[in-house]
N, C-alpha and C positions, 0 to 999 in steps of 0.2 A: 382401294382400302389400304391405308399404311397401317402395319402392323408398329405396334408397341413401341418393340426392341428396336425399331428403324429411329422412332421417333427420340427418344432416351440414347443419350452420351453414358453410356456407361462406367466411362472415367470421369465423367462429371464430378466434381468435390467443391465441398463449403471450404476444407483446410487447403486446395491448392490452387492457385489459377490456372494451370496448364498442365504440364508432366511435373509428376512430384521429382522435382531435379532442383540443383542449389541448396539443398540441407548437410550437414555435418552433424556426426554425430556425438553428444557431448560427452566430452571426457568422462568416462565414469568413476574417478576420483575426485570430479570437480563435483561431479553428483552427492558424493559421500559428505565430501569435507562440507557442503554448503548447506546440506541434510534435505535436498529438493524433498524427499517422502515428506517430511510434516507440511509442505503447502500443498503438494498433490492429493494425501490424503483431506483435506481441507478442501480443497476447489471439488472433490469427486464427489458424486451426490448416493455411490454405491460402488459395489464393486467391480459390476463391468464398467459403470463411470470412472472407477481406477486406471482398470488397465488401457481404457483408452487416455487419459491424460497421462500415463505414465508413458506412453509410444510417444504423444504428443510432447511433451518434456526431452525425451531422449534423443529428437531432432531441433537441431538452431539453424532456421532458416539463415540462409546467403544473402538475400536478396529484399531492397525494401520494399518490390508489386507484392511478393505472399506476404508479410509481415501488415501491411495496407487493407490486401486483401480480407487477413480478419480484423482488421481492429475496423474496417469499415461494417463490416458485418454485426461487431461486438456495437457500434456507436447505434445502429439500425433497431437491433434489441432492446436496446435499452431504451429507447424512445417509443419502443410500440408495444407495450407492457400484453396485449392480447393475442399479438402474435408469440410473445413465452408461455403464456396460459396455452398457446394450442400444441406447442413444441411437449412441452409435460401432457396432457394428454394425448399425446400421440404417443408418449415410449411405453407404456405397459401396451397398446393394440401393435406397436410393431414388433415388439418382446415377443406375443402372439404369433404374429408373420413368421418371425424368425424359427418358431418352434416349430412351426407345420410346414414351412420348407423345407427345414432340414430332416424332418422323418416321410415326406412325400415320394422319395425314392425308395426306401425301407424294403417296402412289398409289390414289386414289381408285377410280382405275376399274381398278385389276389385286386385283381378290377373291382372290388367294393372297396379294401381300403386305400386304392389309388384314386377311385373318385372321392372318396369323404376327403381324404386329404387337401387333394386340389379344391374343391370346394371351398374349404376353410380358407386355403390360402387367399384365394379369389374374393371371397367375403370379407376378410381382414384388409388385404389388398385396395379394393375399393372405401372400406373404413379409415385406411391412411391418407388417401388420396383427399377425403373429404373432410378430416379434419385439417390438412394443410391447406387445402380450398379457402376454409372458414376462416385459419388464421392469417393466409395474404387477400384477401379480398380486398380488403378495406385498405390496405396499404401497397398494392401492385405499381402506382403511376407516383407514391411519394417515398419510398424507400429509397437509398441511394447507392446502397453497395452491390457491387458488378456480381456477388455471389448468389445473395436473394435475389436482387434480377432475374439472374437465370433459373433456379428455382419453381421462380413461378411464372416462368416464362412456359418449366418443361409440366409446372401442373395444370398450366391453362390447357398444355397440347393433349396430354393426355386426356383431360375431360372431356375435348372435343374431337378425341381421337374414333373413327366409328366403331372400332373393335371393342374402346371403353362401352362409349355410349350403347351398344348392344348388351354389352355385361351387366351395365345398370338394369338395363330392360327386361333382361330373362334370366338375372341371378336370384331375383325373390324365389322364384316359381321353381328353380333348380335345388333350392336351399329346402323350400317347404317339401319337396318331394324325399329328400333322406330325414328331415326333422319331424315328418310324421308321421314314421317306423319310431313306433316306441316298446310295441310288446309282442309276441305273440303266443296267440294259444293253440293250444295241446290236447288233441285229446287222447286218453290211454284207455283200452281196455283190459279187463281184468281177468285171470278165470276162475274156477271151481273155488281155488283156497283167496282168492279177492288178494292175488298177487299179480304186480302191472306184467302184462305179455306182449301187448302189441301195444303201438304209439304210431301218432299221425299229428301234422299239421293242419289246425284246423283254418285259420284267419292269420293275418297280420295286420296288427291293430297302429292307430293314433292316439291310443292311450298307455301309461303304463298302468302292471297289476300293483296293488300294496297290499298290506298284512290288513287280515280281516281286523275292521274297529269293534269295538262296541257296538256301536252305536249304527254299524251299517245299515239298521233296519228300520231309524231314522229320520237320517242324511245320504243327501246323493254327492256326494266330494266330485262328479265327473270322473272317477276313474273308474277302473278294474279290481274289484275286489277277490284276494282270494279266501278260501276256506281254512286256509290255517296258515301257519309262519312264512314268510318269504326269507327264501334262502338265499342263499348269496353264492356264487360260482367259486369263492377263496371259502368254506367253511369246512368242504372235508376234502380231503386227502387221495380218496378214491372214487375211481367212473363205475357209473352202472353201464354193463356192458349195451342195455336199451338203448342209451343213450348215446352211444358213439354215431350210429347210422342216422340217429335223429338230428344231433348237431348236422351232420354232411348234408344232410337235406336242406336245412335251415342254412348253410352256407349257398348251395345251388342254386336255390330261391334268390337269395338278396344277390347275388350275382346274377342273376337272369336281369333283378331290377335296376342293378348297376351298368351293364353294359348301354343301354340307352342313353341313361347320361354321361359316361365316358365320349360317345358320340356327339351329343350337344356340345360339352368340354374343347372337343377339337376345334372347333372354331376361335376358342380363346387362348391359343396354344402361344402365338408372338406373345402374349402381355407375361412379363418379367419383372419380379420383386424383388430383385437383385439388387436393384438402385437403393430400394426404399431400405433397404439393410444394411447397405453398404454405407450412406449415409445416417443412420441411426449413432453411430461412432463420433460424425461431425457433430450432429447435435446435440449429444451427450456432452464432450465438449465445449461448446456454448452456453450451456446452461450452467456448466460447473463456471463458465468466465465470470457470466451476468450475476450469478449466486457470491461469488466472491469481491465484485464489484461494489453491488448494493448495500450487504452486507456491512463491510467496511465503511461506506458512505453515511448508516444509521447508527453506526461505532462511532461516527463523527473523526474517521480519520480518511483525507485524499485517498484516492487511485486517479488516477488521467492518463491520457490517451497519449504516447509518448508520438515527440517526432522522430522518424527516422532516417540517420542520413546514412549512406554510403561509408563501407566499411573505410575506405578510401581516407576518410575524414579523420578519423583516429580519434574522435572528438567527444566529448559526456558533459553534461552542463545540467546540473537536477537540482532543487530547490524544496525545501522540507523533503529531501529521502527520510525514511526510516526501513528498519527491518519487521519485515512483514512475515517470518518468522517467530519477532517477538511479541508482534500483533495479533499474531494468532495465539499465542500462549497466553494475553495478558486478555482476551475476548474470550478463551475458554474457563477461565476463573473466575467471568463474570462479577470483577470489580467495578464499580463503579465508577472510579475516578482514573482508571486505567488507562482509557485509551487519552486522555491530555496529559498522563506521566508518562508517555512513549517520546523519546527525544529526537526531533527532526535535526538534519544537517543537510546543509547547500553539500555541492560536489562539481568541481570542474577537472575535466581534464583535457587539453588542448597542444597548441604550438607553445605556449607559455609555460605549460607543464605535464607532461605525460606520465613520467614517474614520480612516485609519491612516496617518501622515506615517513610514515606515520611514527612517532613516536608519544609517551605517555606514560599515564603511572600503572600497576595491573589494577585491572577491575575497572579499566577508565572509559571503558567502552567499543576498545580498536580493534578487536575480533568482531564483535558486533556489526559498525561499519565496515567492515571490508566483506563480511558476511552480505549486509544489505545492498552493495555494490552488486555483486555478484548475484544474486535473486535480481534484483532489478534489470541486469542485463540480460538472463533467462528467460524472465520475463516480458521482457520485450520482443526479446528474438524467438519467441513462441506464438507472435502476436497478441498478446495481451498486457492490460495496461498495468503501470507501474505504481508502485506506493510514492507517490509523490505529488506534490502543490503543480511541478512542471519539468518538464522532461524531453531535453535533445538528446540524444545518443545515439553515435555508430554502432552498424552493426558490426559484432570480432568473426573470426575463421574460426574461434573456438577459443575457450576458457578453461584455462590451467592454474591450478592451486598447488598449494604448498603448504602444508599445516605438520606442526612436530610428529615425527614420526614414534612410532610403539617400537620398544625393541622385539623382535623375533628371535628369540634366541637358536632355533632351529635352523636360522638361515646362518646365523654366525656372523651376521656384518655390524649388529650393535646399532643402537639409533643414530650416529652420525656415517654410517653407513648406509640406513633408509636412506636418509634425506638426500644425502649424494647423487643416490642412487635416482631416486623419484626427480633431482633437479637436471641432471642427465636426462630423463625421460624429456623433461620440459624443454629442454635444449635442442632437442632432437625433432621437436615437432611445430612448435613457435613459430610464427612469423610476424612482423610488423605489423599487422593487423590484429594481432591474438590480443588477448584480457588475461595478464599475469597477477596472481594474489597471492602473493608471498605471508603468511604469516610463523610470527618468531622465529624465518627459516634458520639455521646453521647454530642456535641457541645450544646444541649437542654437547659442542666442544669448549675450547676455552674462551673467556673473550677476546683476548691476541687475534686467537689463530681466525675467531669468529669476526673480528673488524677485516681482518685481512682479507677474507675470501668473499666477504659481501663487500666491499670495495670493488674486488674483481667482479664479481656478479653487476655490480649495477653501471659499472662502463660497459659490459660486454650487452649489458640491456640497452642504455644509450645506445651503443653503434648498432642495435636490430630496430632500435626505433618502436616499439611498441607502447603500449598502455600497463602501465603497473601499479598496484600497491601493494608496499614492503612495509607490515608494521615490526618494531623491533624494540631492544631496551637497547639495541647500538646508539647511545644519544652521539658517540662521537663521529657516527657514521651523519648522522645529519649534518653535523658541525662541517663533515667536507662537501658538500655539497657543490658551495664555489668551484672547489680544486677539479672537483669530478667533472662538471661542467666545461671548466676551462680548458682541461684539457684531454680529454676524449671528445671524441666530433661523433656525430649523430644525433637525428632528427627529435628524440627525447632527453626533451629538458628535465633535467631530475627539480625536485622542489621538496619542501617540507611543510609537514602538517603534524599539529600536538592536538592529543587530547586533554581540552584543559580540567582543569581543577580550579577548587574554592578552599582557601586556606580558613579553616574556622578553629575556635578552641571549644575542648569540650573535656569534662572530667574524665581521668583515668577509671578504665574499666574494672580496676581492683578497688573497693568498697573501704578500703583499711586506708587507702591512700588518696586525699582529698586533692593531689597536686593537679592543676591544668596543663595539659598538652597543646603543641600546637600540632593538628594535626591538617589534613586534605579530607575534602569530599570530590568525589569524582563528582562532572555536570553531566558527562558524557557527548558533550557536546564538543566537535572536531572541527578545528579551523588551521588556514593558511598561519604559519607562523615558523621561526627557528627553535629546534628544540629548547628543554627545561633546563637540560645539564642532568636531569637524574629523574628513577621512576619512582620518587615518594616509598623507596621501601620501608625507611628510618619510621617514616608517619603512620604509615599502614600497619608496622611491624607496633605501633602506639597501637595504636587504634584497638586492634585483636588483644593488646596484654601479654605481646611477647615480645617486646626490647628490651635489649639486654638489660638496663636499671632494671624491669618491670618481673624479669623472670628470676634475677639475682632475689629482688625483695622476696619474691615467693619460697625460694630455698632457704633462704634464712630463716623466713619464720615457719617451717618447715624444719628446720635445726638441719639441713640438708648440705648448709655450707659454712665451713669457719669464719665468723666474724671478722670484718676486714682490722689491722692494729691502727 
C-alpha cells in the first residue's frame, strides 16, 4: 500500500518547472512608475486572486523553460474551455479545504472536534480530487504542456491510489455517522414549586428540534417539535448552574462516539491536502491569465503568446503593441468605439538599434509607449501573453525606470537631486541585459546643463550595451546621434524615434476672434525617424488659448494692459 504523501511531489508547481530558482525580483520603482497595480488588479478575479498575482508579478523569471512553461499551460486552457469551468468550480470547495485545515489542529486534545475536522477535510479532499478528475478526463492524452501532464498524471495516481480508493469506500458511512447527530433530548425533573432539579440525557437523535408551528397538529415536517420557543446558546448572558454537569455529560457522550472514528481516520493518516492548497495560488493565477486573455480578445483588441529568446539576445521586435494599461481604462468606461481608438505601434530593438532617443510634442503619446514597452516586457517575463498582433523578445536581468522626480523637501536634495540620485541607483545595478526606461530624465535643470549630461548618460549606456528608451524634449540630443555613435564603441547602437503629428487648422479657441491657427494633433503613433527640431509648444500653447497674441488679446479687453501706440 503506497501511502499518499509518497505518491505526491510536494514541490510540485503549475508556476515552476523545477526549483523556483532563476527569478529576480522586480524593481519596485519600476513597479510604481509603470503602475503594475491597475493590471493586477484587473487580471485578479478577488482578493486572495490578488495577492497571489501580486507575488506572481513581483518575480521576472531568468529563464525561457519557466516563462514556456506557463504560457504552454496558458495555450492548454484556452483551448479546453471545460477544463476552466472545473478549475472555477474547484476554488470555493478548495477555499473549503483550506479552512478545515487550518483549524484541524485548534483542538488537539477534544477527539470530537479533531475527528469532525479531519472529516471535513477528507470529504472536501476527495471533492477536489474529483472535480479535477472531471476536468482532465477528457483532455489527459491531448493536452500539451509538461505542467497539466503532470497534474493529471499525479490525479490519476491518487484515484488509483488504495489509501484513496478505501476513502472513497468508507467515507459515505464515516460522514453519515457524525451528520446524523443532530439533537438531543432531555429529560428534566421538576419538584414541589415545578422548578427544574434534576436533568438527564435521554436519546441522541437524527433529527433536529424546531419551535412549535401552528400547525403541528396538522403536519408532520419529519422533525422534533418543541413546546415552546427555541433558544439559541448566544441569547442570554448567564448559565443555569443545572446545566454546567449537563453539558459535560453531553461532551463525554459524543466523545465516547468519536473515539471509534478517530480509529477508523488512522488508516487515512499519509493522505495530505497540502498539495491541493498549495496549488489553489497556481490556479488562481491561471484563471486571472485566461480571464484577461479573453476578455480583451471580445474587446476586439490582440493578446498572443510572445516568443521568447535568451536574455543573451538583447533583442524586442513587436507589432501592433499598445498599452494595456490604457486598455484597461478605455474597457472600463464601456465605450463603444474604444477599443479601435487605442493606437498600436511596431517596436524593434536590436544590433541595429538598442537605444532609442524618443522625441515629440507633450501629449504625443511617448510616456504611454514607453509605459506599454515595459508592461509588455512584465508581461512576458511572468509568462503571460502580451498586448500585441506578434511578439519576439528577450528576456532583461531586470527593469529600471526613471520618471521626474517629486521634490522632497525634507530630504533637502531638490528634484534634480532625486533624479541623480535614483540614476546612481540605476547605474549601480544595470547590466547589458537590463531594460532601461528613461523618461524626461535630467528635465530638472537647465537645458545646457540637461544636453550635457544626457550626452554623457547615453555613451556611458552605449559602452554597457543595454536595451533603452529615453523619451525627451532634448531634440538636439537626437540630432547627435551620429556623433555619439561614431564615436563611443559599444554593443548599443543609439537610433531615433518621433512621435509624429498631423498639422491641421482649426478656429482659435476665443469666440471674439475668428482668425485660424495652424496648429498639431497628436496621432500618437511612434515611428523610426530624425527628430522635429521642436515639441509643438507654439501650437499647443494655440490650441488651449494661451499664446502669447491669444493671452495679450484677453488682457486688453479685459482693460488689463495698455494699448500697444
Amino acid at each position: 500500500m503506497i501511502p499518499d504523501n509518497r505518491v505526491l511531489d510536494l514541490s510540485f508547481s503549475l508556476l515552476w518547472p523545477g526549483q523556483r530558482t532563476g527569478a529576480v525580483q522586480l524593481c519596485p520603482q519600476a513597479a510604481a512608475d509603470l503602475d503594475t497595480d491597475k493590471l493586477i488588479q484587473f487580471i485578479s478575479l478577488d482578493k486572495r486572486s490578488k495577492d497571489v498575482v501580486q507575488g506572481v508579478f513581483s518575480l521576472l523569471c531568468q529563464d525561457c523553460e519557466t516563462v514556456n512553461y506557463r504560457l504552454d499551460i496558458i495555450d492548454d486552457l484556452l483551448h479546453f474551455p471545460a477544463l476552466i469551468e472545473s478549475l472555477y468550480e474547484l476554488m470555493p470547495e478548495i477555499g473549503t479545504l483550506r479552512f478545515y485545515v487550518s483549524h484541524s489542529r485548534m483542538e488537539e486534545e477534544n477527539v470530537l472536534l479533531e475527528v469532525v475536522w479531519r472529516l471535513r477535510e477528507l470529504e472536501y479532499y476527495v471533492k477536489c480530487i474529483q472535480i479535477l478528475n472531471r476536468g482532465l478526463k477528457n483532455t489527459r492524452d491531448i493536452i500539451k504542456s509538461e505542467g497539466l501532464k503532470k497534474l493529471a498524471l499525479l490525479i490519476d495516481t491518487i484515484e488509483k491510489n488504495p489509501v484513496f480508493v478505501k476513502l472513497i469506500k468508507e467515507l459515505p458511512e464515516l460522514l453519515k455517522r457524525i451528520n446524523n447527530l443532530k439533537s438531543i433530548t432531555i429529560g428534566v425533573n421538576l419538584n414541589a414549586g415545578l422548578i427544574p432539579c434534576e436533568a438527564t440525557l435521554i436519546s441522541i437523535n437524527d433529527k433536529r428540534f424546531t419551535d412549535a408551528p401552528l400547525w403541528a397538529g396538522l403536519f408532520d415536517s419529519g422533525g422534533y417539535h418543541g413546546i415552546a420557543r427555541l433558544h439559541s446558546a448566544g441569547d442570554y448572558g448567564y448559565e443555569n448552574p443545572l446545566m454546567i454537569p449537563l453539558f459535560e455529560d453531553i461532551a463525554h457522550i459524543l466523545q465516547r462516539i468519536a473515539r471509534p472514528l478517530a480509529r477508523s481516520l488512522k488508516k487515512f493518516i499519509s493522505i495530505n491536502s497540502r498539495l491541493l492548497i498549495k496549488l489553489q495560488q497556481d490556479f488562481l493565477f491561471y484563471l486571472g491569465a485566461v480571464h484577461i486573455i479573453k476578455t480583451f480578445h471580445e474587446y476586439g483588441l490582440p493578446m498572443i503568446r510572445p516568443t521568447v529568446l535568451e536574455k543573451e539576445k538583447r533583442e524586442s521586435s513587436v507589432k501592433d503593441l499598445y498599452n494595456i494599461n490604457l486598455a484597461i481604462h478605455m474597457y472600463r468606461d464601456n465605450k463603444d468605439d474604444s477599443a479601435s481608438s487605442i493606437v498600436k505601434n511596431d517596436f524593434l530593438q536590436d544590433e541595429s538599434g538598442r537605444i532609442i532617443i524618443l522625441t515629440g510634442p507633450n501629449r504625443g503619446g511617448k510616456t504611454t509607449f514607453l509605459q506599454a514597452v515595459g508592461l509588455a516586457q512584465i508581461l512576458m517575463q511572468v509568462g503571460l501573453y502580451v498586448p500585441a498582433k506578434e511578439a519576439i523578445m528577450s528576456i532583461s536581468d531586470n527593469i529600471f525606470t526613471h520618471y521626474p522626480a517629486k521634490e522632497e523637501l525634507e530630504k533637502g536634495t531638490g528634484r534634480f537631486g532625486e533624479e541623480a540620485q535614483r540614476l546612481h541607483s540605476i547605474f549601480n545595478s544595470a547590466t547589458r541585459f537590463s531594460l532601461i526606461l528613461l523618461n524626461e530624465s535630467l528635465s530638472s535643470t537647465s537645458i545646457g546643463e540637461s544636453l550635457y549630461l544626457a550626452q554623457d548618460i547615453v555613451r556611458v549606456l552605449r559602452m554597457l550595451g543595454t536595451r533603452v528608451i529615453y523619451t525627451t524634449h532634448l531634440h538636439e540630443l537626437a540630432a547627435m546621434i551620429d556623433t555619439i555613435n561614431k564615436d563611443t564603441k559599444g554593443e548599443s547602437w543609439v537610433m531615433s524615434m518621433v512621435a509624429l503629428v498631423e498639422k491641421i487648422h482649426e478656429q482659435t479657441p476665443d469666440l471674439t476672434d475668428k482668425t485660424l491657427l495652424h496648429t498639431i494633433k497628436p496621432t500618437f503613433k511612434i515611428v523610426a525617424g530624425p527628430p522635429m527640431g521642436h515639441s509643438f509648444a507654439i501650437e499647443l500653447a494655440s490650441k488651449f488659448g494661451i499664446s502669447r497674441d491669444q493671452l495679450i488679446s484677453k488682457l486688453k479687453a479685459r482693460g488689463q494692459v495698455l494699448p500697444e501706440d
